[in-house]
C-alpha positions as CSV (number, residue, x, y, z in Angstrom):
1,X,3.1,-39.3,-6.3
2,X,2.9,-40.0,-2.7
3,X,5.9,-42.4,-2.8
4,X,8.3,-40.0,-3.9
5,X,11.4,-39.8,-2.0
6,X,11.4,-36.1,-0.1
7,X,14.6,-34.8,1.2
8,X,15.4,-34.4,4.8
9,X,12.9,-31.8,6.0
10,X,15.4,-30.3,8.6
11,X,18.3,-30.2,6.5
12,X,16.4,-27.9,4.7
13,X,16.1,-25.4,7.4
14,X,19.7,-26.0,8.0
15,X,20.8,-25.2,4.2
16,X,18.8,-22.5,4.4
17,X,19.9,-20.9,7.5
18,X,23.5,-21.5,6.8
19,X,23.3,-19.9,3.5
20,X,21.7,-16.9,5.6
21,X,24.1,-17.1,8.2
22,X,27.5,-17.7,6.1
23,X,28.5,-20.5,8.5
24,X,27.7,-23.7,10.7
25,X,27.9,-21.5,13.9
26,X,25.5,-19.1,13.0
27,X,23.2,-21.9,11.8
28,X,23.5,-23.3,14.7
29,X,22.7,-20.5,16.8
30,X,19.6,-19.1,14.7
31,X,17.9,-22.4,15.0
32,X,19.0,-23.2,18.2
33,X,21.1,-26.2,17.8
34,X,25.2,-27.4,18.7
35,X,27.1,-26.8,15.7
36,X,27.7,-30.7,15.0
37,X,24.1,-31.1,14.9
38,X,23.5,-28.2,11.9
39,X,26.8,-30.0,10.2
40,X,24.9,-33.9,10.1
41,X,21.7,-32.5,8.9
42,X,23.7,-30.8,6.3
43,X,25.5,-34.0,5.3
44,X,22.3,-35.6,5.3
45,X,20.6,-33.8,3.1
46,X,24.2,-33.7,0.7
47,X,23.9,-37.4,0.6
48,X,20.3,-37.4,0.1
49,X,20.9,-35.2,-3.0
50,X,24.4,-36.7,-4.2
51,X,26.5,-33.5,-4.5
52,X,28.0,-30.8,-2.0
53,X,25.7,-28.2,-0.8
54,X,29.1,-25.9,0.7
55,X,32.1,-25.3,0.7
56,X,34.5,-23.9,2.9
57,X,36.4,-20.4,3.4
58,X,38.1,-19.1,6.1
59,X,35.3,-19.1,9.1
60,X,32.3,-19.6,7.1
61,X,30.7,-21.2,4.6
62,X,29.1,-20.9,1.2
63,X,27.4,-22.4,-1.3
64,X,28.4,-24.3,-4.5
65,X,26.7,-23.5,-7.2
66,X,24.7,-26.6,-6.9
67,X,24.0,-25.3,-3.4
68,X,22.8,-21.6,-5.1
69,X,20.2,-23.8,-7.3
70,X,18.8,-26.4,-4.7
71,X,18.8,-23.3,-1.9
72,X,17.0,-21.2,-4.0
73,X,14.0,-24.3,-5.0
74,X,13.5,-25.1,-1.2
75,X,13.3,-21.4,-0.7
76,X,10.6,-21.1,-3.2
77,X,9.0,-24.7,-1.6
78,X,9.3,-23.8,1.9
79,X,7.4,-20.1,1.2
80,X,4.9,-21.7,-0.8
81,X,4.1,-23.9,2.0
82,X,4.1,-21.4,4.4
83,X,1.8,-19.3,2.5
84,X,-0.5,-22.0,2.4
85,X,-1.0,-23.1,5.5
86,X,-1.4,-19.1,6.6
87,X,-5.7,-19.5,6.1
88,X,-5.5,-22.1,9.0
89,X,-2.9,-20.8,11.3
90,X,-3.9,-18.8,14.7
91,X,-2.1,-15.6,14.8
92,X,0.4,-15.6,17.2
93,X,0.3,-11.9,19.3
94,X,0.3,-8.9,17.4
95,X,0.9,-8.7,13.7
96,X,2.1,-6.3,11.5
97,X,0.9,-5.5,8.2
98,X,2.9,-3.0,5.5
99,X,0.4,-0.3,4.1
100,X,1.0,2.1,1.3
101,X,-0.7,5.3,0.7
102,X,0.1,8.5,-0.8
103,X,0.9,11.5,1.6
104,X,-2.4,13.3,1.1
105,X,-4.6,10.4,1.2
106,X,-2.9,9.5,4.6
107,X,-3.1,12.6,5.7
108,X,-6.8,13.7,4.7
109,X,-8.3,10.5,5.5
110,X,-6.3,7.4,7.0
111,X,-4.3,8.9,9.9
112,X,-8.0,9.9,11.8
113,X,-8.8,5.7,11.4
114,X,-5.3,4.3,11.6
115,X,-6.2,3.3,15.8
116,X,-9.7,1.8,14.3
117,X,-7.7,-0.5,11.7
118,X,-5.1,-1.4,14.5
119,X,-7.8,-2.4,17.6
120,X,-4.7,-3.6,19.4
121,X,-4.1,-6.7,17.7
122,X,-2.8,-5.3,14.3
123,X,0.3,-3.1,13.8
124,X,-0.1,-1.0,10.4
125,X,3.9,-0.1,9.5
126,X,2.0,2.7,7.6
127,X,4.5,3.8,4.0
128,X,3.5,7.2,2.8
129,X,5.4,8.1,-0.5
130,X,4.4,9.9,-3.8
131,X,6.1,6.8,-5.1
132,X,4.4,3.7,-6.2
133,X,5.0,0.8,-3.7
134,X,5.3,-2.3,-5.4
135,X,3.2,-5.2,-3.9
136,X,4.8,-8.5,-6.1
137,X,8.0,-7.0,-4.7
138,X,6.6,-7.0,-1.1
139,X,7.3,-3.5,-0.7
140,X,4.2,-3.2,1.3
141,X,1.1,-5.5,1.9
142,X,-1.6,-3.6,1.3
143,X,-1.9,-0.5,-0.9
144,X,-4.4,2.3,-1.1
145,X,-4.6,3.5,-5.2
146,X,-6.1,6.2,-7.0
147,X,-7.3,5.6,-10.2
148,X,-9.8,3.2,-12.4
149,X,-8.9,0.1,-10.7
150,X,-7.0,-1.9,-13.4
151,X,-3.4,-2.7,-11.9
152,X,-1.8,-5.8,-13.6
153,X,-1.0,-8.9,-11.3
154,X,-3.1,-6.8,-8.4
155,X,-6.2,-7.5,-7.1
156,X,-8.2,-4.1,-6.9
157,X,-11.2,-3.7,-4.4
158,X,-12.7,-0.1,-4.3
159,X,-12.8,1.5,-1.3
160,X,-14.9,4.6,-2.0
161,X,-15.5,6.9,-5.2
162,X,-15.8,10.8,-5.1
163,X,-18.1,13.8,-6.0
164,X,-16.4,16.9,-6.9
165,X,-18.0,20.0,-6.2
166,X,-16.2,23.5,-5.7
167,X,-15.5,25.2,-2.3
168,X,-14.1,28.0,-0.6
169,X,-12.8,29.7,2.7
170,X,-16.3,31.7,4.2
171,X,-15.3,35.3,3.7
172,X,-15.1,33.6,-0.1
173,X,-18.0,31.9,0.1
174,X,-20.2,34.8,1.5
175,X,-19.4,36.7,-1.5
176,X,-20.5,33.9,-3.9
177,X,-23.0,32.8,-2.6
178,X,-24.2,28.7,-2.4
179,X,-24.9,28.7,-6.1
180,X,-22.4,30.9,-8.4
181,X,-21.9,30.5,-11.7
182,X,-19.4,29.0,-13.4
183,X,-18.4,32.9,-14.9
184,X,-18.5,34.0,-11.1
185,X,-15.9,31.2,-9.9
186,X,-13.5,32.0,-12.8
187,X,-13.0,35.5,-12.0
188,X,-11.2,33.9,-9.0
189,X,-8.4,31.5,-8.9
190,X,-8.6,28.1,-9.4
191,X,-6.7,25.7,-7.0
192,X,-6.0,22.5,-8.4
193,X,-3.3,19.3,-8.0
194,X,-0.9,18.1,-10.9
195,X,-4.5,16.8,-12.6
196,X,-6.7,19.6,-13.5
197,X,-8.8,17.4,-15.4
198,X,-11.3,17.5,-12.6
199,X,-11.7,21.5,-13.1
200,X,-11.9,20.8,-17.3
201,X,-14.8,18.1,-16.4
202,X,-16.8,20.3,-14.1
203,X,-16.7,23.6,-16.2
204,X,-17.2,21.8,-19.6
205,X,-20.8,20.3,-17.9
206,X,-21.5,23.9,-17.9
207,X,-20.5,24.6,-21.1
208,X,-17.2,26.2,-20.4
209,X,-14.0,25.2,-21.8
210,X,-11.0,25.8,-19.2
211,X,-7.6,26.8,-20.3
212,X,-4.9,27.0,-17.4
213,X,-4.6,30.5,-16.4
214,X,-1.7,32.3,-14.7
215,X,-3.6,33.2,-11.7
216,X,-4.5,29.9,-10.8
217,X,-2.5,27.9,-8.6
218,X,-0.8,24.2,-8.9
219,X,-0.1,22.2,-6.4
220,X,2.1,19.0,-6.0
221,X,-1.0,16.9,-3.1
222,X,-4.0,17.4,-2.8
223,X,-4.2,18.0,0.7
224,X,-1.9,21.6,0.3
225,X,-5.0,22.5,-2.2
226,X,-7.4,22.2,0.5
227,X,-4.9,23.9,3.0
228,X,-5.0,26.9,0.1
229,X,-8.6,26.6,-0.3
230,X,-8.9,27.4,3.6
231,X,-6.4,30.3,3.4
232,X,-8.2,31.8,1.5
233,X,-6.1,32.0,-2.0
234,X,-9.1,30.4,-4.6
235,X,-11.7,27.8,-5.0
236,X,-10.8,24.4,-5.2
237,X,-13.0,21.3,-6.1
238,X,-13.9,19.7,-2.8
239,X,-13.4,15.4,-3.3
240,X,-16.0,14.0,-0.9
241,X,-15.7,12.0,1.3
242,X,-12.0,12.6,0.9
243,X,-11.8,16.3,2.4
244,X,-15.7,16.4,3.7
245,X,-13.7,17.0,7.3
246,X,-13.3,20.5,6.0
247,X,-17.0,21.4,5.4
248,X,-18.3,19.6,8.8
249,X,-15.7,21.9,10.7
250,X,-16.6,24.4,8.8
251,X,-13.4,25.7,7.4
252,X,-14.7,25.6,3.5
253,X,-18.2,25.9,2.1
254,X,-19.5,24.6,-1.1
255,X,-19.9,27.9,-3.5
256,X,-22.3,25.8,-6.4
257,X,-24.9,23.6,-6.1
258,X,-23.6,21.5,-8.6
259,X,-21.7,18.4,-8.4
260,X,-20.1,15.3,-10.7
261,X,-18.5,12.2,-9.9
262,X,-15.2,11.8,-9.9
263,X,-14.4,8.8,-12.8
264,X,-11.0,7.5,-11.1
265,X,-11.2,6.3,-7.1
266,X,-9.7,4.8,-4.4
267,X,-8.7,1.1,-4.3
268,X,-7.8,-1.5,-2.0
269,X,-5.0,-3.3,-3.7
270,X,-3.4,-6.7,-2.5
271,X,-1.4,-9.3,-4.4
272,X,-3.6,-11.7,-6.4
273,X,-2.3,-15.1,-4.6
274,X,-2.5,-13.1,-0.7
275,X,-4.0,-15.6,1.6
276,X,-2.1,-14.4,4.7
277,X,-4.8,-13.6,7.6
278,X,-3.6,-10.1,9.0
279,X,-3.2,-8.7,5.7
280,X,-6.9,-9.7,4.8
281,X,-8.1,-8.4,7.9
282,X,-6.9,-5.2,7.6
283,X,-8.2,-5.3,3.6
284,X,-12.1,-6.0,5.7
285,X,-11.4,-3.6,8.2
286,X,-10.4,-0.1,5.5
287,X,-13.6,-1.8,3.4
288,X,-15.6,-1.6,6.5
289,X,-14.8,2.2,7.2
290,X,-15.2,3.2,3.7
């Protein structure tokens, strides 16, 4: 296998970064070389491979479609390559990782321990979206999911789980007490997210069924039904250590004694084959805060 004939490593770059480019010229200039010199590596690697890589129209190039074929394999090559030399390679001054979380989770949590993940040597491009950023794609590099863990083509490391227990604003909370019962809470409202399977768990473990109710109160994140729990409009179920910020300041209290664990969590997601250094790092440093 070693004997095989390889093509002409730096006609490769050339192909590639005239096929980029649409011409010679701007080949020439994206890898630093006189325009004669892209053009012989070019012919090169044409004569190497026994057909025309380009042809020509008006001030540029493009490919043939024998070009589009060959382009697209030493893409592939070339990236694999790359990828696998990434466990060995120093990083070269500060690198930048692509992180996707949903607004309330950034908001509630990450944003206090974004400088922590960063420690100067690390940029987070932080992507906060209700919308589902796809990692195979390379719509981001690291994602943080909610759920049981089971993503196809992902792999899934859990960053933390949750107990649910309900809370309310003080003036709330002095009038139930640390301890009401679960007949006590539902003559208030109940302040929930799209999910109120959270609220059916908890009041079904005390042998209540829930049914939606007009006075209680939907909201499209989380973190606007903790903002509601704080004004004052109802009793939400408190995820720790999601939202524990709120009961440490002291803006909601916990009005039961009573607590269950949340069955979905949060996850650390990365692409199955990542090997790149940054992007593990900052997968260990989010681990390491959890």
């Amino acid at each position: 296998m070693h004997n095989l004939p390889l093509p002409p490593l730096d006609g490769l770059s050339a192909l590639l970064a005239a096929a980029d480019g649409g011409s010679f010229s701007a080949a020439a200039e994206a890898l630093g070389l006189t325009h004669g010199s892209v053009s012989r590596r070019i012919g090169a690697l044409e004569a190497w491979l026994g057909t025309r890589l380009f042809e020509r129209h008006g001030r540029g190039v493009r490919l043939t479609p024998a070009g589009q074929r060959f382009a697209k394999e030493a893409r592939a090559a070339l990236g694999t390559l790359q990828r696998g030399a990434e466990p060995w390679r120093p990083w070269k001054g500060r690198q930048t990782v692509k992180l996707s979380a949903v607004p309330s989770f950034a908001r509630l949590w990450l944003l206090a321990r974004l400088s922590e993940i960063e420690r100067g040597d690390l940029h987070i491009d932080l992507i906060v979206d209700h919308r589902t950023s796809d990692l195979n794609a390379r719509e981001a590099d690291v994602a943080i999911r909610y759920g049981r863990g089971q993503w196809d083509g992902l792999d899934a490391r859990r960053l933390f789980g949750e107990t649910l227990a309900p809370a309310a604003a003080p003036a709330l909370a002095d009038r139930l007490g640390a301890d009401a019962r679960a007949d006590e809470l539902l003559a208030n409202p109940l302040l929930h997210d799209s999910d109120a399977s959270q609220w059916r768990a908890w009041l079904a473990e005390a042998g209540v069924r829930y049914r939606p109710r007009w006075q209680d109160r939907r909201f499209e994140d989380y973190d606007t039904v903790v903002a509601a729990a704080k004004a004052g409009l109802g009793i939400a179920l408190l995820r720790q250590p999601l939202a524990s910020a709120a009961l440490e300041r002291g803006t909601l209290r916990k009005v039961s004694a009573r607590a269950i664990a949340n069955p979905a969590a949060h996850f650390i997601c990365l692409r199955r084959d990542e090997s790149r250094l940054p992007v593990l790092e900052v997968a260990n440093r989010l681990a390491a805060l959890a």
